[in-house]
N, C-alpha and C positions, 0 to 999 in steps of 0.2 A: 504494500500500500504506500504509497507514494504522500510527500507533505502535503501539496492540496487535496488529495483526498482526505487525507488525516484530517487537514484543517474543515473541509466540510462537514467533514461526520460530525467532530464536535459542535460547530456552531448548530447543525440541524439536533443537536442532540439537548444542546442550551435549549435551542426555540421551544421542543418540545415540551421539555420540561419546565418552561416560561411559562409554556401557553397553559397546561394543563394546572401548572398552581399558579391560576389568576392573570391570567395576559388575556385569558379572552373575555374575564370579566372586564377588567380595564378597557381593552378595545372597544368591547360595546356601549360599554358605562360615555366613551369618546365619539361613539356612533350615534348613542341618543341625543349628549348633549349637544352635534351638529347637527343634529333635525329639530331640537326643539329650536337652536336659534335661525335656521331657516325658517321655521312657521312665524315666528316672531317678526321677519322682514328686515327689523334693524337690525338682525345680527348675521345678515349673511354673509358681512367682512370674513366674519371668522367663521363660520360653516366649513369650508375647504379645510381650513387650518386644521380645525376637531379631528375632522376626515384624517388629513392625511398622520395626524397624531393618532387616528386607530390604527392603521395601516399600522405605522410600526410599533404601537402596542402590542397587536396581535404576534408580531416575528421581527423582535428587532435584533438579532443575532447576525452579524454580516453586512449590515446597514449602518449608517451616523447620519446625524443630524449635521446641514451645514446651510447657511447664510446660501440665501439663493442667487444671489448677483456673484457672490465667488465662485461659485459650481456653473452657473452661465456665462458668467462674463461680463452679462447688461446688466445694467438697472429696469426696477420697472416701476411698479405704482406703491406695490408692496415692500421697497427695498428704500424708499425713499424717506421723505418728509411723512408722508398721508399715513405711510406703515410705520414710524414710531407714534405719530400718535394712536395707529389705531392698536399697538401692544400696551400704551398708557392707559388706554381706557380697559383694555384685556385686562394687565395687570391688577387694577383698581376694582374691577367687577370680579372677577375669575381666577384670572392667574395665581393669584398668590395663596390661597389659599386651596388649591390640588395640586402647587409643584410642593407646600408644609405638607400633603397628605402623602406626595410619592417620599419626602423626605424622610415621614414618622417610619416610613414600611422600610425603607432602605437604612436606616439604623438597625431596626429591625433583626433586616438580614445579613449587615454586617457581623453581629454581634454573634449569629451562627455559624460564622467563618466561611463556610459551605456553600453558604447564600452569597460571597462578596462578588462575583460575577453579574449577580442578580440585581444587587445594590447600586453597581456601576451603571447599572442602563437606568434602575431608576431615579438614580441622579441627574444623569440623560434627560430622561422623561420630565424632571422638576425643573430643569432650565429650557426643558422646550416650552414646558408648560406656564412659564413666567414673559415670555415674548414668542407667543410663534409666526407672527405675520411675518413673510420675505424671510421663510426657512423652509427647506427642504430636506426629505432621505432621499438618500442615495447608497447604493452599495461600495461597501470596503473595496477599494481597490486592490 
């Protein structure tokens, strides 16, 4: 077996075992609250945002979180002016108080040793979850 296979197995190994203790509740717990703020209208700034934070709740093993103008190259509407304030208004309604909840669980599982893989994506997950407008996943190079 060869290192990138090696290196597969485990990351598919991580997901799984993400997914199955609570990645798919979180994912969806990120899938609701993107639909509720679509029915709402004024919140469909951040709709995608929730979105593509289930995405990689569900499997974020092989994936990072990155600023989307530096993984494209452009700026856009999200990357700019319009997108800090609209993670200021995130941050002030939302953000900060589920990137303290991903924090309490990632102490958590620091504390289990076992879990510190686990902990790291959900520290991940608490600084996505504090600004996500004009961020993106993409896969580990």
């Amino acid at each position: 077996m060869g290192r990138v296979e090696t290196s597969a197995l485990i990351r598919l190994i991580l997901n799984l075992l993400w997914f199955v203790f609570g990645g798919w509740l979180s994912g969806l717990l990120w899938l609701f609250g993107g639909a509720i703020l679509a029915l709402t209208v004024v919140g469909l700034p951040w709709t995608f945002a929730a979105w593509r934070i289930a995405s990689y709740s569900f499997w974020p093993f092989g994936r990072e979180v990155v600023w989307r103008d530096e993984f494209t190259g452009q700026h856009d509407i999200g990357t700019g002016g319009l997108g800090l304030v609209l993670n200021v208004v995130w941050f002030i309604f939302a953000g900060w108080y589920i990137a303290l909840s991903h924090l309490i669980i990632a102490v958590a599982e620091f504390i289990s040793i076992i879990g510190i893989p686990f902990a790291l994506k959900d520290l991940e997950l608490a600084k996505l979850a504090l600004a996500p407008i004009g961020r993106t996943i993409r896969d580990k190079p």
